[in-house]
C-alpha positions as CSV (number, residue, x, y, z in Angstrom):
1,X,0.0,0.0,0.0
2,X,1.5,3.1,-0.9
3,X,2.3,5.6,2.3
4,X,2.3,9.5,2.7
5,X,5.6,8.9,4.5
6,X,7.7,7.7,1.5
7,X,6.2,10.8,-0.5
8,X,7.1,12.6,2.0
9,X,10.3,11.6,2.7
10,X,11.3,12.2,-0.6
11,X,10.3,15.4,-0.3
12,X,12.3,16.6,2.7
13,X,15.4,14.7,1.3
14,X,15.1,16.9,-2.1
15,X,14.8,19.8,0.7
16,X,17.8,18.4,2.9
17,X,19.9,17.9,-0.6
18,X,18.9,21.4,-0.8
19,X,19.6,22.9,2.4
20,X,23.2,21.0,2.3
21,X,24.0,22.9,-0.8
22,X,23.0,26.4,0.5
23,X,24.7,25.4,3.7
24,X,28.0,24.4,2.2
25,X,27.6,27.3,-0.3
26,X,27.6,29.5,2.8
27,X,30.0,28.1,5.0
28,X,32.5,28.7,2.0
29,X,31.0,32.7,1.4
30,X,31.7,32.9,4.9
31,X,35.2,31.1,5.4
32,X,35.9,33.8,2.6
33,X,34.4,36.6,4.2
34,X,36.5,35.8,7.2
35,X,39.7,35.7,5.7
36,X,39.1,38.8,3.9
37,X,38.6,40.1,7.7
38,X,41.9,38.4,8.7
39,X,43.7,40.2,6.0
40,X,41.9,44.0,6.9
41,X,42.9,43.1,10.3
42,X,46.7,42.9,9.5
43,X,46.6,45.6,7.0
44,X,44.9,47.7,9.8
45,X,47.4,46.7,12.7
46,X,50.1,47.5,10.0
47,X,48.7,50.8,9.2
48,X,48.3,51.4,13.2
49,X,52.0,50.3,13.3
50,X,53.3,53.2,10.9
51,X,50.7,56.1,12.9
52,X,52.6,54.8,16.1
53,X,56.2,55.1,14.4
54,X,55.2,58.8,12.7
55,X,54.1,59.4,17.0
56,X,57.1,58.7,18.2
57,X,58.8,60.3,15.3
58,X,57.2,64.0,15.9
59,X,57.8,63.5,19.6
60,X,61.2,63.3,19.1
61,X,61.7,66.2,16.6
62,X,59.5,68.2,19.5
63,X,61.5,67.2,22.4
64,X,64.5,65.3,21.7
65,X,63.9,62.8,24.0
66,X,66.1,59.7,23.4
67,X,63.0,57.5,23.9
68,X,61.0,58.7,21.6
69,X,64.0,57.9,19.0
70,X,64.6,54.2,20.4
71,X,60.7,53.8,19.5
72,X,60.3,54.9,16.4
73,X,63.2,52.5,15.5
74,X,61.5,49.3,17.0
75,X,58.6,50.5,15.6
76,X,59.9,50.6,12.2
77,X,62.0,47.4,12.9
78,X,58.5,45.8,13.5
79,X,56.9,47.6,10.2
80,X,59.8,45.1,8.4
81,X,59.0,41.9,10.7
82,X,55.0,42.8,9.6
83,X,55.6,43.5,6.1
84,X,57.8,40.1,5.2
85,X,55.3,37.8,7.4
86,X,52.0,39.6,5.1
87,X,53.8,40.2,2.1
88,X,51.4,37.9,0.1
89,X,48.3,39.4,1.6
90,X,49.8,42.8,1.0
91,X,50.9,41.9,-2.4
92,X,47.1,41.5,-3.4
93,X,46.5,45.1,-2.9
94,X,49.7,46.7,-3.5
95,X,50.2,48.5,-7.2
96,X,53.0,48.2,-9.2
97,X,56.6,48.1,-6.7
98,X,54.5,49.6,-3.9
99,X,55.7,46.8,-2.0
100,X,59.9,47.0,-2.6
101,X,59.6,50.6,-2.3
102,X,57.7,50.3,1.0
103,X,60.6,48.0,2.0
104,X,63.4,50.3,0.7
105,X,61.4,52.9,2.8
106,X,61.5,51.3,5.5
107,X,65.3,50.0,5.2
108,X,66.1,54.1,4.7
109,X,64.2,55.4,7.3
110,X,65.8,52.8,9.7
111,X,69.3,53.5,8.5
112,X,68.7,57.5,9.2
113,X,67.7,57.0,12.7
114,X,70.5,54.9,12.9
115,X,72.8,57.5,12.1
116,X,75.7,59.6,14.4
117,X,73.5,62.5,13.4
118,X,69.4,62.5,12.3
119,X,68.1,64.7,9.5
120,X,64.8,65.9,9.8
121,X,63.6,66.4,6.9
122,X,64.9,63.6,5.6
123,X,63.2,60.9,8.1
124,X,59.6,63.2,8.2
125,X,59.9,62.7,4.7
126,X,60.5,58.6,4.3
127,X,58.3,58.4,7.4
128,X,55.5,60.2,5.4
129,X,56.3,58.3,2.9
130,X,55.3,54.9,4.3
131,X,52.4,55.9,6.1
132,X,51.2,57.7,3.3
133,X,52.0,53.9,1.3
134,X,50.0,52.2,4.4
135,X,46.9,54.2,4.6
136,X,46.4,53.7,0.3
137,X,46.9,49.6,1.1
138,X,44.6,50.3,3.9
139,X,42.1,52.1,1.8
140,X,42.0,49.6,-1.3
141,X,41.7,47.3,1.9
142,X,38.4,48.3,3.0
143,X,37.6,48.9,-0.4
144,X,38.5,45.1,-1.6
145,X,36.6,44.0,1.8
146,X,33.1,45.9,1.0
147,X,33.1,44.3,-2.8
148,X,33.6,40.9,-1.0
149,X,30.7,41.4,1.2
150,X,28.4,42.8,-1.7
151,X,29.2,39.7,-3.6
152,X,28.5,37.5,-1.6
153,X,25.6,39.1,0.1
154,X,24.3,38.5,-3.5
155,X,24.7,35.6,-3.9
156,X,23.6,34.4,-0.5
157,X,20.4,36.2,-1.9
158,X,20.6,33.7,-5.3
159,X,21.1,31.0,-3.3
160,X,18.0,31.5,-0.9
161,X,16.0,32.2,-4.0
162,X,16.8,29.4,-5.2
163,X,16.2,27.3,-2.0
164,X,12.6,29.1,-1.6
165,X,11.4,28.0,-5.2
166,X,12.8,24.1,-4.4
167,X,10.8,24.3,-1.1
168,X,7.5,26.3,-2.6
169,X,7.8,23.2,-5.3
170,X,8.2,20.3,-2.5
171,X,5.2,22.3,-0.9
172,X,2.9,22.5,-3.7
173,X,3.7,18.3,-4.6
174,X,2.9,17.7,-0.8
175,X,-0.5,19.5,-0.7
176,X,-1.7,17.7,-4.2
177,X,-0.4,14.5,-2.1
178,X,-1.8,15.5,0.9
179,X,-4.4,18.1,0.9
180,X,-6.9,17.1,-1.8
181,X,-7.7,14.0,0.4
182,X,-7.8,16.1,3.7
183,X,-10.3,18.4,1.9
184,X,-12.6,15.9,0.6
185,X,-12.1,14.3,4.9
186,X,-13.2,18.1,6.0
187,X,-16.1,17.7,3.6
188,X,-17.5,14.9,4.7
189,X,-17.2,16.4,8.5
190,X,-19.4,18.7,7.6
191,X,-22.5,16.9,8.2
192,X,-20.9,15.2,11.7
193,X,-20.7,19.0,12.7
194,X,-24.2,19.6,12.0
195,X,-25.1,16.4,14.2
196,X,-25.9,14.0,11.2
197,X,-23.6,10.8,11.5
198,X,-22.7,8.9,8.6
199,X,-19.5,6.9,7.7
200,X,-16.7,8.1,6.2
201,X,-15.6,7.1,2.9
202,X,-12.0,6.0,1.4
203,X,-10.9,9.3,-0.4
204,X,-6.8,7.6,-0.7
205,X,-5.4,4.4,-0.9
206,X,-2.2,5.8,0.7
207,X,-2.1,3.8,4.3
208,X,-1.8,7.2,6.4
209,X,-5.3,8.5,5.2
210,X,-6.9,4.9,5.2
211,X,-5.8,4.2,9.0
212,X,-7.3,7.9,9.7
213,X,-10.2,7.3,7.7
214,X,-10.8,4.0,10.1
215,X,-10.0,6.0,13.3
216,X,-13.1,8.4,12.6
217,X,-15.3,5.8,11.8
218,X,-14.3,4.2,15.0
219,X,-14.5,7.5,16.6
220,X,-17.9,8.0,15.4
221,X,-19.3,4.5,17.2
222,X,-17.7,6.6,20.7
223,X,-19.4,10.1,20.0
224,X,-22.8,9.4,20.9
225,X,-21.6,7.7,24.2
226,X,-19.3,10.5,24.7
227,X,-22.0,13.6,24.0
228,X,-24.2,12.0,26.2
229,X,-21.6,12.0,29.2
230,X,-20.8,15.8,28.2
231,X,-24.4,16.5,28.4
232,X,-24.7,15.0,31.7
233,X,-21.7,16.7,33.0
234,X,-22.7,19.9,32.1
235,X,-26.8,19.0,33.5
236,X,-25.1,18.6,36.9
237,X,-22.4,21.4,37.1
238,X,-25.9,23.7,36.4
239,X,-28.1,21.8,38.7
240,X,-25.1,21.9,41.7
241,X,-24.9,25.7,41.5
242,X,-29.0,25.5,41.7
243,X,-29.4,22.9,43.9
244,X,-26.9,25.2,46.4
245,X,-28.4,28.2,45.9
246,X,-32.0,26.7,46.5
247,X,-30.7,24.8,49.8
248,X,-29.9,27.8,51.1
249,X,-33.1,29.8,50.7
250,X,-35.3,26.7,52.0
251,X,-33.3,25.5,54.8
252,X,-35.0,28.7,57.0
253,X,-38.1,27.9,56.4
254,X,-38.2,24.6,57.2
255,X,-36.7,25.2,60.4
256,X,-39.4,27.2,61.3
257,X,-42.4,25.0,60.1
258,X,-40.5,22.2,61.8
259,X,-40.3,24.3,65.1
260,X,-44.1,25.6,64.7
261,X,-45.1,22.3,64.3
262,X,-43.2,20.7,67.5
263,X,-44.5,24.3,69.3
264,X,-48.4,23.1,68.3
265,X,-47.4,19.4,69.3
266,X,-47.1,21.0,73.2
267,X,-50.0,23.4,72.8
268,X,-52.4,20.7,72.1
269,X,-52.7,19.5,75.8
270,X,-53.8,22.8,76.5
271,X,-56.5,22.6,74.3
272,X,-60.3,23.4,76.3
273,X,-61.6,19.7,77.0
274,X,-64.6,20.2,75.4
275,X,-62.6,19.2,71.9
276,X,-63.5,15.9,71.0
277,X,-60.3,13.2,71.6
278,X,-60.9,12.3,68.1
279,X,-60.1,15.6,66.9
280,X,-57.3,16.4,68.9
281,X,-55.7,12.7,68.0
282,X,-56.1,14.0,64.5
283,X,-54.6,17.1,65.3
284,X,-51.5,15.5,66.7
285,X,-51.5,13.2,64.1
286,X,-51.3,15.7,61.5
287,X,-48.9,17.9,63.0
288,X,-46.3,15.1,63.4
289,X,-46.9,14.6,59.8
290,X,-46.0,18.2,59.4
291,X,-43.2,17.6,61.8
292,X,-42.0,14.3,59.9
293,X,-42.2,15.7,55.9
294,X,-40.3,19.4,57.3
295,X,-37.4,17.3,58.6
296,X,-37.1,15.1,55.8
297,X,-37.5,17.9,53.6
298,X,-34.9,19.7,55.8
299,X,-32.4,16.0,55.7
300,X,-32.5,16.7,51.3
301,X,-31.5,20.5,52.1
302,X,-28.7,19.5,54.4
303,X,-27.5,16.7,51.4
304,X,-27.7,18.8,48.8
305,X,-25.7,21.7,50.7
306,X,-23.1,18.8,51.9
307,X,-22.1,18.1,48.4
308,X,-22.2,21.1,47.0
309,X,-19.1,21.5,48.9
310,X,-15.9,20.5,47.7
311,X,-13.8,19.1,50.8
312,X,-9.9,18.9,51.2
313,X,-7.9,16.3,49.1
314,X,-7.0,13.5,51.3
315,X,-3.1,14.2,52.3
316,X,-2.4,10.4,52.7
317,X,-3.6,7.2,50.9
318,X,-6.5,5.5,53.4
319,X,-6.7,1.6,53.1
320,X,-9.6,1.3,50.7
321,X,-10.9,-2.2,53.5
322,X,-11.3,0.1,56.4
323,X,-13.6,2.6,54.8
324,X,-15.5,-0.1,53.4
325,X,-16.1,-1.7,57.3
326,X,-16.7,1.3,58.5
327,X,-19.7,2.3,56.3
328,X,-20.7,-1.4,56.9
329,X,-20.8,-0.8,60.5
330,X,-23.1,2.7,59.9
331,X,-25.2,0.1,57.7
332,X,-25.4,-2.6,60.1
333,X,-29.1,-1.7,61.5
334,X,-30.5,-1.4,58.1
335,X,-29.1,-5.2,56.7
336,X,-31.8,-7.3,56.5
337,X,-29.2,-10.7,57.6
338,X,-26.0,-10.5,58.8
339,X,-24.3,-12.0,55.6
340,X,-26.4,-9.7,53.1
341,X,-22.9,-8.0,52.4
342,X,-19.7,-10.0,51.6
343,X,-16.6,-8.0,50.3
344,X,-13.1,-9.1,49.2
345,X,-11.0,-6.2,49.2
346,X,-7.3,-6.8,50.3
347,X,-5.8,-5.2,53.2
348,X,-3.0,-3.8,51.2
349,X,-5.3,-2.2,48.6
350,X,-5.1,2.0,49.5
351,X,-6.9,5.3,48.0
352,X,-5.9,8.7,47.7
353,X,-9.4,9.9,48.7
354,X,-11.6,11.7,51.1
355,X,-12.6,8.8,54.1
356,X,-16.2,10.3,54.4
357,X,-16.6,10.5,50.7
358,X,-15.5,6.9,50.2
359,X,-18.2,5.7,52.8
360,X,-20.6,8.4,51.5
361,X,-20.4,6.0,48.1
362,X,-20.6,2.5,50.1
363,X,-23.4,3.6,51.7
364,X,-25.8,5.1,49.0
365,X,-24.9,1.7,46.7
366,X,-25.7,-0.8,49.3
367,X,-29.1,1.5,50.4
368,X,-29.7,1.6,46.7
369,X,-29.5,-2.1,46.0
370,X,-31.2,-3.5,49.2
371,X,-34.3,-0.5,48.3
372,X,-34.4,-2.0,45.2
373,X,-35.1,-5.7,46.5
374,X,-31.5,-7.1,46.7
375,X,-30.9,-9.5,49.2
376,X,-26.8,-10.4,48.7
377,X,-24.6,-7.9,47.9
378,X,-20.6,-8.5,47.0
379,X,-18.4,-6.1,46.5
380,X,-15.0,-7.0,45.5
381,X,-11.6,-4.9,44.4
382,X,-8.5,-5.2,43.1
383,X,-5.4,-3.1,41.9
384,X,-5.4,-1.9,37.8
385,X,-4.7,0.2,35.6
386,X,-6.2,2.6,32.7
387,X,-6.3,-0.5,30.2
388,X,-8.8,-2.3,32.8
389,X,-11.5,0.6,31.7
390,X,-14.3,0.6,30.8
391,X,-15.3,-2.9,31.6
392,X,-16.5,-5.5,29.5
393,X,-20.5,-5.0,29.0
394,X,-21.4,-1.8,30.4
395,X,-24.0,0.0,29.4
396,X,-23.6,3.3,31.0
397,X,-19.6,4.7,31.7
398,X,-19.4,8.4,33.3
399,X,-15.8,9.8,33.5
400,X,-12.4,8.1,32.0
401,X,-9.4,7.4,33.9
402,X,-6.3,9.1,33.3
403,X,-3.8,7.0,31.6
404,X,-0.5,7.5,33.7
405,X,-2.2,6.5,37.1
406,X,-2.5,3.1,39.1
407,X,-5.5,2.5,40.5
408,X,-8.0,0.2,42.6
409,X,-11.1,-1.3,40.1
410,X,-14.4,-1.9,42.5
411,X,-16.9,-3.7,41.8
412,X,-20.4,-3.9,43.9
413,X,-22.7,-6.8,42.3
414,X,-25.8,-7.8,43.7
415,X,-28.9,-10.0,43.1
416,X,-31.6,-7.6,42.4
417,X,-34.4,-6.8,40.0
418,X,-31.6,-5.3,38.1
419,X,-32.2,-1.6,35.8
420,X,-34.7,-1.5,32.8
421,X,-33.4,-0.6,29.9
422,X,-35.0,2.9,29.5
423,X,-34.2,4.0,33.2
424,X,-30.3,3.1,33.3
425,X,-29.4,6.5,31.1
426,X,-31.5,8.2,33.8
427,X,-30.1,6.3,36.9
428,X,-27.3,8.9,37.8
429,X,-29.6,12.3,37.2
430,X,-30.2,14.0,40.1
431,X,-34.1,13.2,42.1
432,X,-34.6,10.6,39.5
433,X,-36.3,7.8,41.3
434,X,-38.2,5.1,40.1
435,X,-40.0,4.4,43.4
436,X,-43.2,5.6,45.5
437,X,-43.2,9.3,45.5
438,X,-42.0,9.8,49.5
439,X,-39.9,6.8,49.4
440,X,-37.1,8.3,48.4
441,X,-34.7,11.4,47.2
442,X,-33.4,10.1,44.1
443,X,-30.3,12.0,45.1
444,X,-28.0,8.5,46.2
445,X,-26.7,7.4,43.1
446,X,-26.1,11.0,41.6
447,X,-24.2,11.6,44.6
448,X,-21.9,8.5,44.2
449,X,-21.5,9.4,40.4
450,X,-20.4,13.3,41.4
451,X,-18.0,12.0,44.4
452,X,-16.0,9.4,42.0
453,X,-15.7,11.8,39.4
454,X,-14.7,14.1,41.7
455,X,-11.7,11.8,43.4
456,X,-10.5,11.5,39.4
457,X,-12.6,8.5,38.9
458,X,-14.6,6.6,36.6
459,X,-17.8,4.4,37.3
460,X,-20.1,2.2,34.8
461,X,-22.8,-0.2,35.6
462,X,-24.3,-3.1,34.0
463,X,-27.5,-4.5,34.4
464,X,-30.1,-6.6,33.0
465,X,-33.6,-6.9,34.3
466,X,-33.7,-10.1,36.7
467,X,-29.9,-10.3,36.4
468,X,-28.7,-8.1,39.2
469,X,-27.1,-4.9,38.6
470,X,-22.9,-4.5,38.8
471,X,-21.4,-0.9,39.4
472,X,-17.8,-0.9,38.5
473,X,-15.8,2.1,40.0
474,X,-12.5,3.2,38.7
475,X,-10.7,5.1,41.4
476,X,-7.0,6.6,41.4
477,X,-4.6,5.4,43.8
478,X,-2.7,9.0,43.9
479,X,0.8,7.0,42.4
480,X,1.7,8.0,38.8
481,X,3.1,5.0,37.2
């Protein structure tokens, strides 16, 4: 099957063959450059040589000091040590005999210092002489050295030219290679952004574009699942910021129903006796009603306000065993036998999460199953890992686990009706209930859901009516891997 990659590849090696050249072509331009440099740097220390002699020379004729003398001699010692070590590079700019005359120059001006007796004119003369010779090398010099850099400023410019058309080339092969199938992919996305699904045709045969090609259609067997978790997600963030605010504003009055009611419950004694019994029993009667409905009224408030909170992240790991006894020892009233609940969780198995939280889950699952007719629950756990999830068969998954993390996989089966098929989408919404209106909140499950997604979890349940119902929870350990 042919491959993008080879095209490609072929591509980026013209490019690279390309780049080498430039690079090469440069690296010379520049070596040159440099030792054009090298050279204006001698001529330039020469030329600074014969300023320093002509110094020391006026300095002399001014003063007659004996050291200025002795100076101007070394100096023009070293002007003949200079010139014979860069005769070649100064040979490419000298004219005619510039260069023997600048030596015989040199050799006379150092014989006339040399002299019993040193005649003025005669050295201001040779001495202007040769720094009149080194300022015209050093001239052409600077001269030579900005034709250099023009040149091959010019054709550093040829040479990207060039290397822009070879990569505007390579560009223009990739796209027909590469872009005309993309384009015909972004077509047929169009519909999938207006929310009509369809599969996606071949548009190459080229293996890159195929295994893309398969990835969306695999993607687009996922997106339903995924849009309705997103939905869900977004349903409860709203109705958590609701639910808080409403919690707030009701939790008042209930208090004071509940503590008129309990105030009437002590006036009725004091009632005049002519009231029938039967009326004041029914009075009482209805009043603890009042009484009963305000404080279970008043226990959703209080829920709804508990998790609306977000508490601390657990500093240490807890051992995942002891939370689980502990909210079996809360439950141990409510079982109806004393083996309804059998767990195998090993002692070594730890969570990074909130103790009361953790329990908070137990709890609400095993009240859930045993309202719903259970009568054996067992919950089991075990270490995994990101490639355990989702389990095999579930019909409903909310959150995903985060792929670098070790974690503990839970599982709480039991032997109950089990979820009908157009309820388990529903089953973690918040007050959805599918019993007696008073028998329940319909708040336990969508509290489980938001507390394992809020430890980093995941949790899924499967179900089958008369089967039993299994909710799998994926919950992160708090070690990367």
């Amino acid at each position: 099957m042919a491959s993008i990659r080879s095209k490609i590849i072929l591509i980026y090696l013209a490019l690279a063959l390309g780049v080498g050249a430039f690079v090469l072509f440069a690296s010379f331009s520049l070596r040159f450059l440099e030792q054009r440099v090298n050279e204006g740097v001698a001529i330039a220390a020469f030329q600074e040589t014969a300023q320093e002699m002509r110094r020391h020379e006026k300095n002399f004729f001014l003063y007659r000091a004996a050291a200025d003398l002795v100076a101007a001699r070394d100096l023009a010692n070293e002007l003949e040590r200079q010139l014979d070590k860069d005769r070649s590079i100064l040979a490419e700019l000298a004219q005619g005999d510039e260069l023997p005359a600048l030596s015989r120059a040199l050799a006379s001006y150092r014989r006339q210092l040399d002299g019993p007796s040193v005649d003025d004119d005669a050295v201001r003369a040779t001495g202007h002489a040769i720094l009149t010779r080194s300022e015209s090398l050093a001239e052409r010099e600077r001269a030579s050295l900005g034709g250099s850099v023009r040149q091959s400023r010019h054709a550093l410019l040829w040479s990207v030219g060039v290397l822009v058309l070879l990569a505007l080339a390579g560009g223009q092969v990739l796209y027909r290679v590469v872009g005309r199938p993309l384009r015909q992919l972004e077509e047929q996305l169009e519909p999938l952004a207006q929310g009509r699904f369809r599969t996606f045709s071949m548009v190459s045969k080229d293996r890159e574009i195929v295994s893309f090609t398969l990835a969306l259609n695999r993607m687009l067997e996922e997106l339903d699942l995924r849009r309705r978790q997103v939905l869900q997600s977004e349903k409860l963030a709203s109705l958590g910021t609701l639910a808080s605010g409403v919690a707030h504003e009701l939790n008042n009055p209930l208090g004071n129903i509940s503590g008129a009611a309990q105030i009437a419950l002590e006036e009725i004694e004091s009632l005049p006796p002519s009231l029938p019994p039967t009326m004041r029993d029914e009075l009482r009667s209805w009043l603890r009603q009042i009484d009963d409905e305000t404080e279970r009224a008043r226990q959703i408030v209080l829920t709804l306000l508990d998790y609306s909170r977000r508490p601390a992240e657990a500093a240490d790991p807890i051992p995942l065993r002891e939370a689980l006894e502990k909210s079996l020892l809360l439950l141990g009233p409510r079982l109806p036998e004393a083996d309804s609940v059998r767990h195998d969780v090993p002692a070594e198995l730890r969570l990074k999460a909130d103790p009361r939280r953790l329990q908070q889950v137990f709890i609400n699952l095993i009240q859930n199953a045993l309202a719903a007719g259970a009568r054996h629950i067992h919950i089991q756990a075990r270490p995994a890992s990101a490639a355990d999830w989702p389990p095999v068969g579930a019909a409903l998954v909310l959150g995903g686990p985060a792929t670098n993390a070790r974690a503990a996989l839970i599982q709480v089966s039991d032997d109950g009706p089990g979820i009908a098929a157009e309820h388990i989408g529903q089953i973690f919404d918040p007050f959805f209930t599918t019993r007696a209106p008073g028998d329940g909140t319909g708040l336990g499950l969508y509290i489980v859901g938001e507390i394992v997604l809020d430890q980093g979890g995941a949790i899924a349940v499967a179900s089958s009516p008369g089967g039993g119902t299994c909710f799998t929870l994926w919950l992160p350990c708090g070690v990367a891997q």
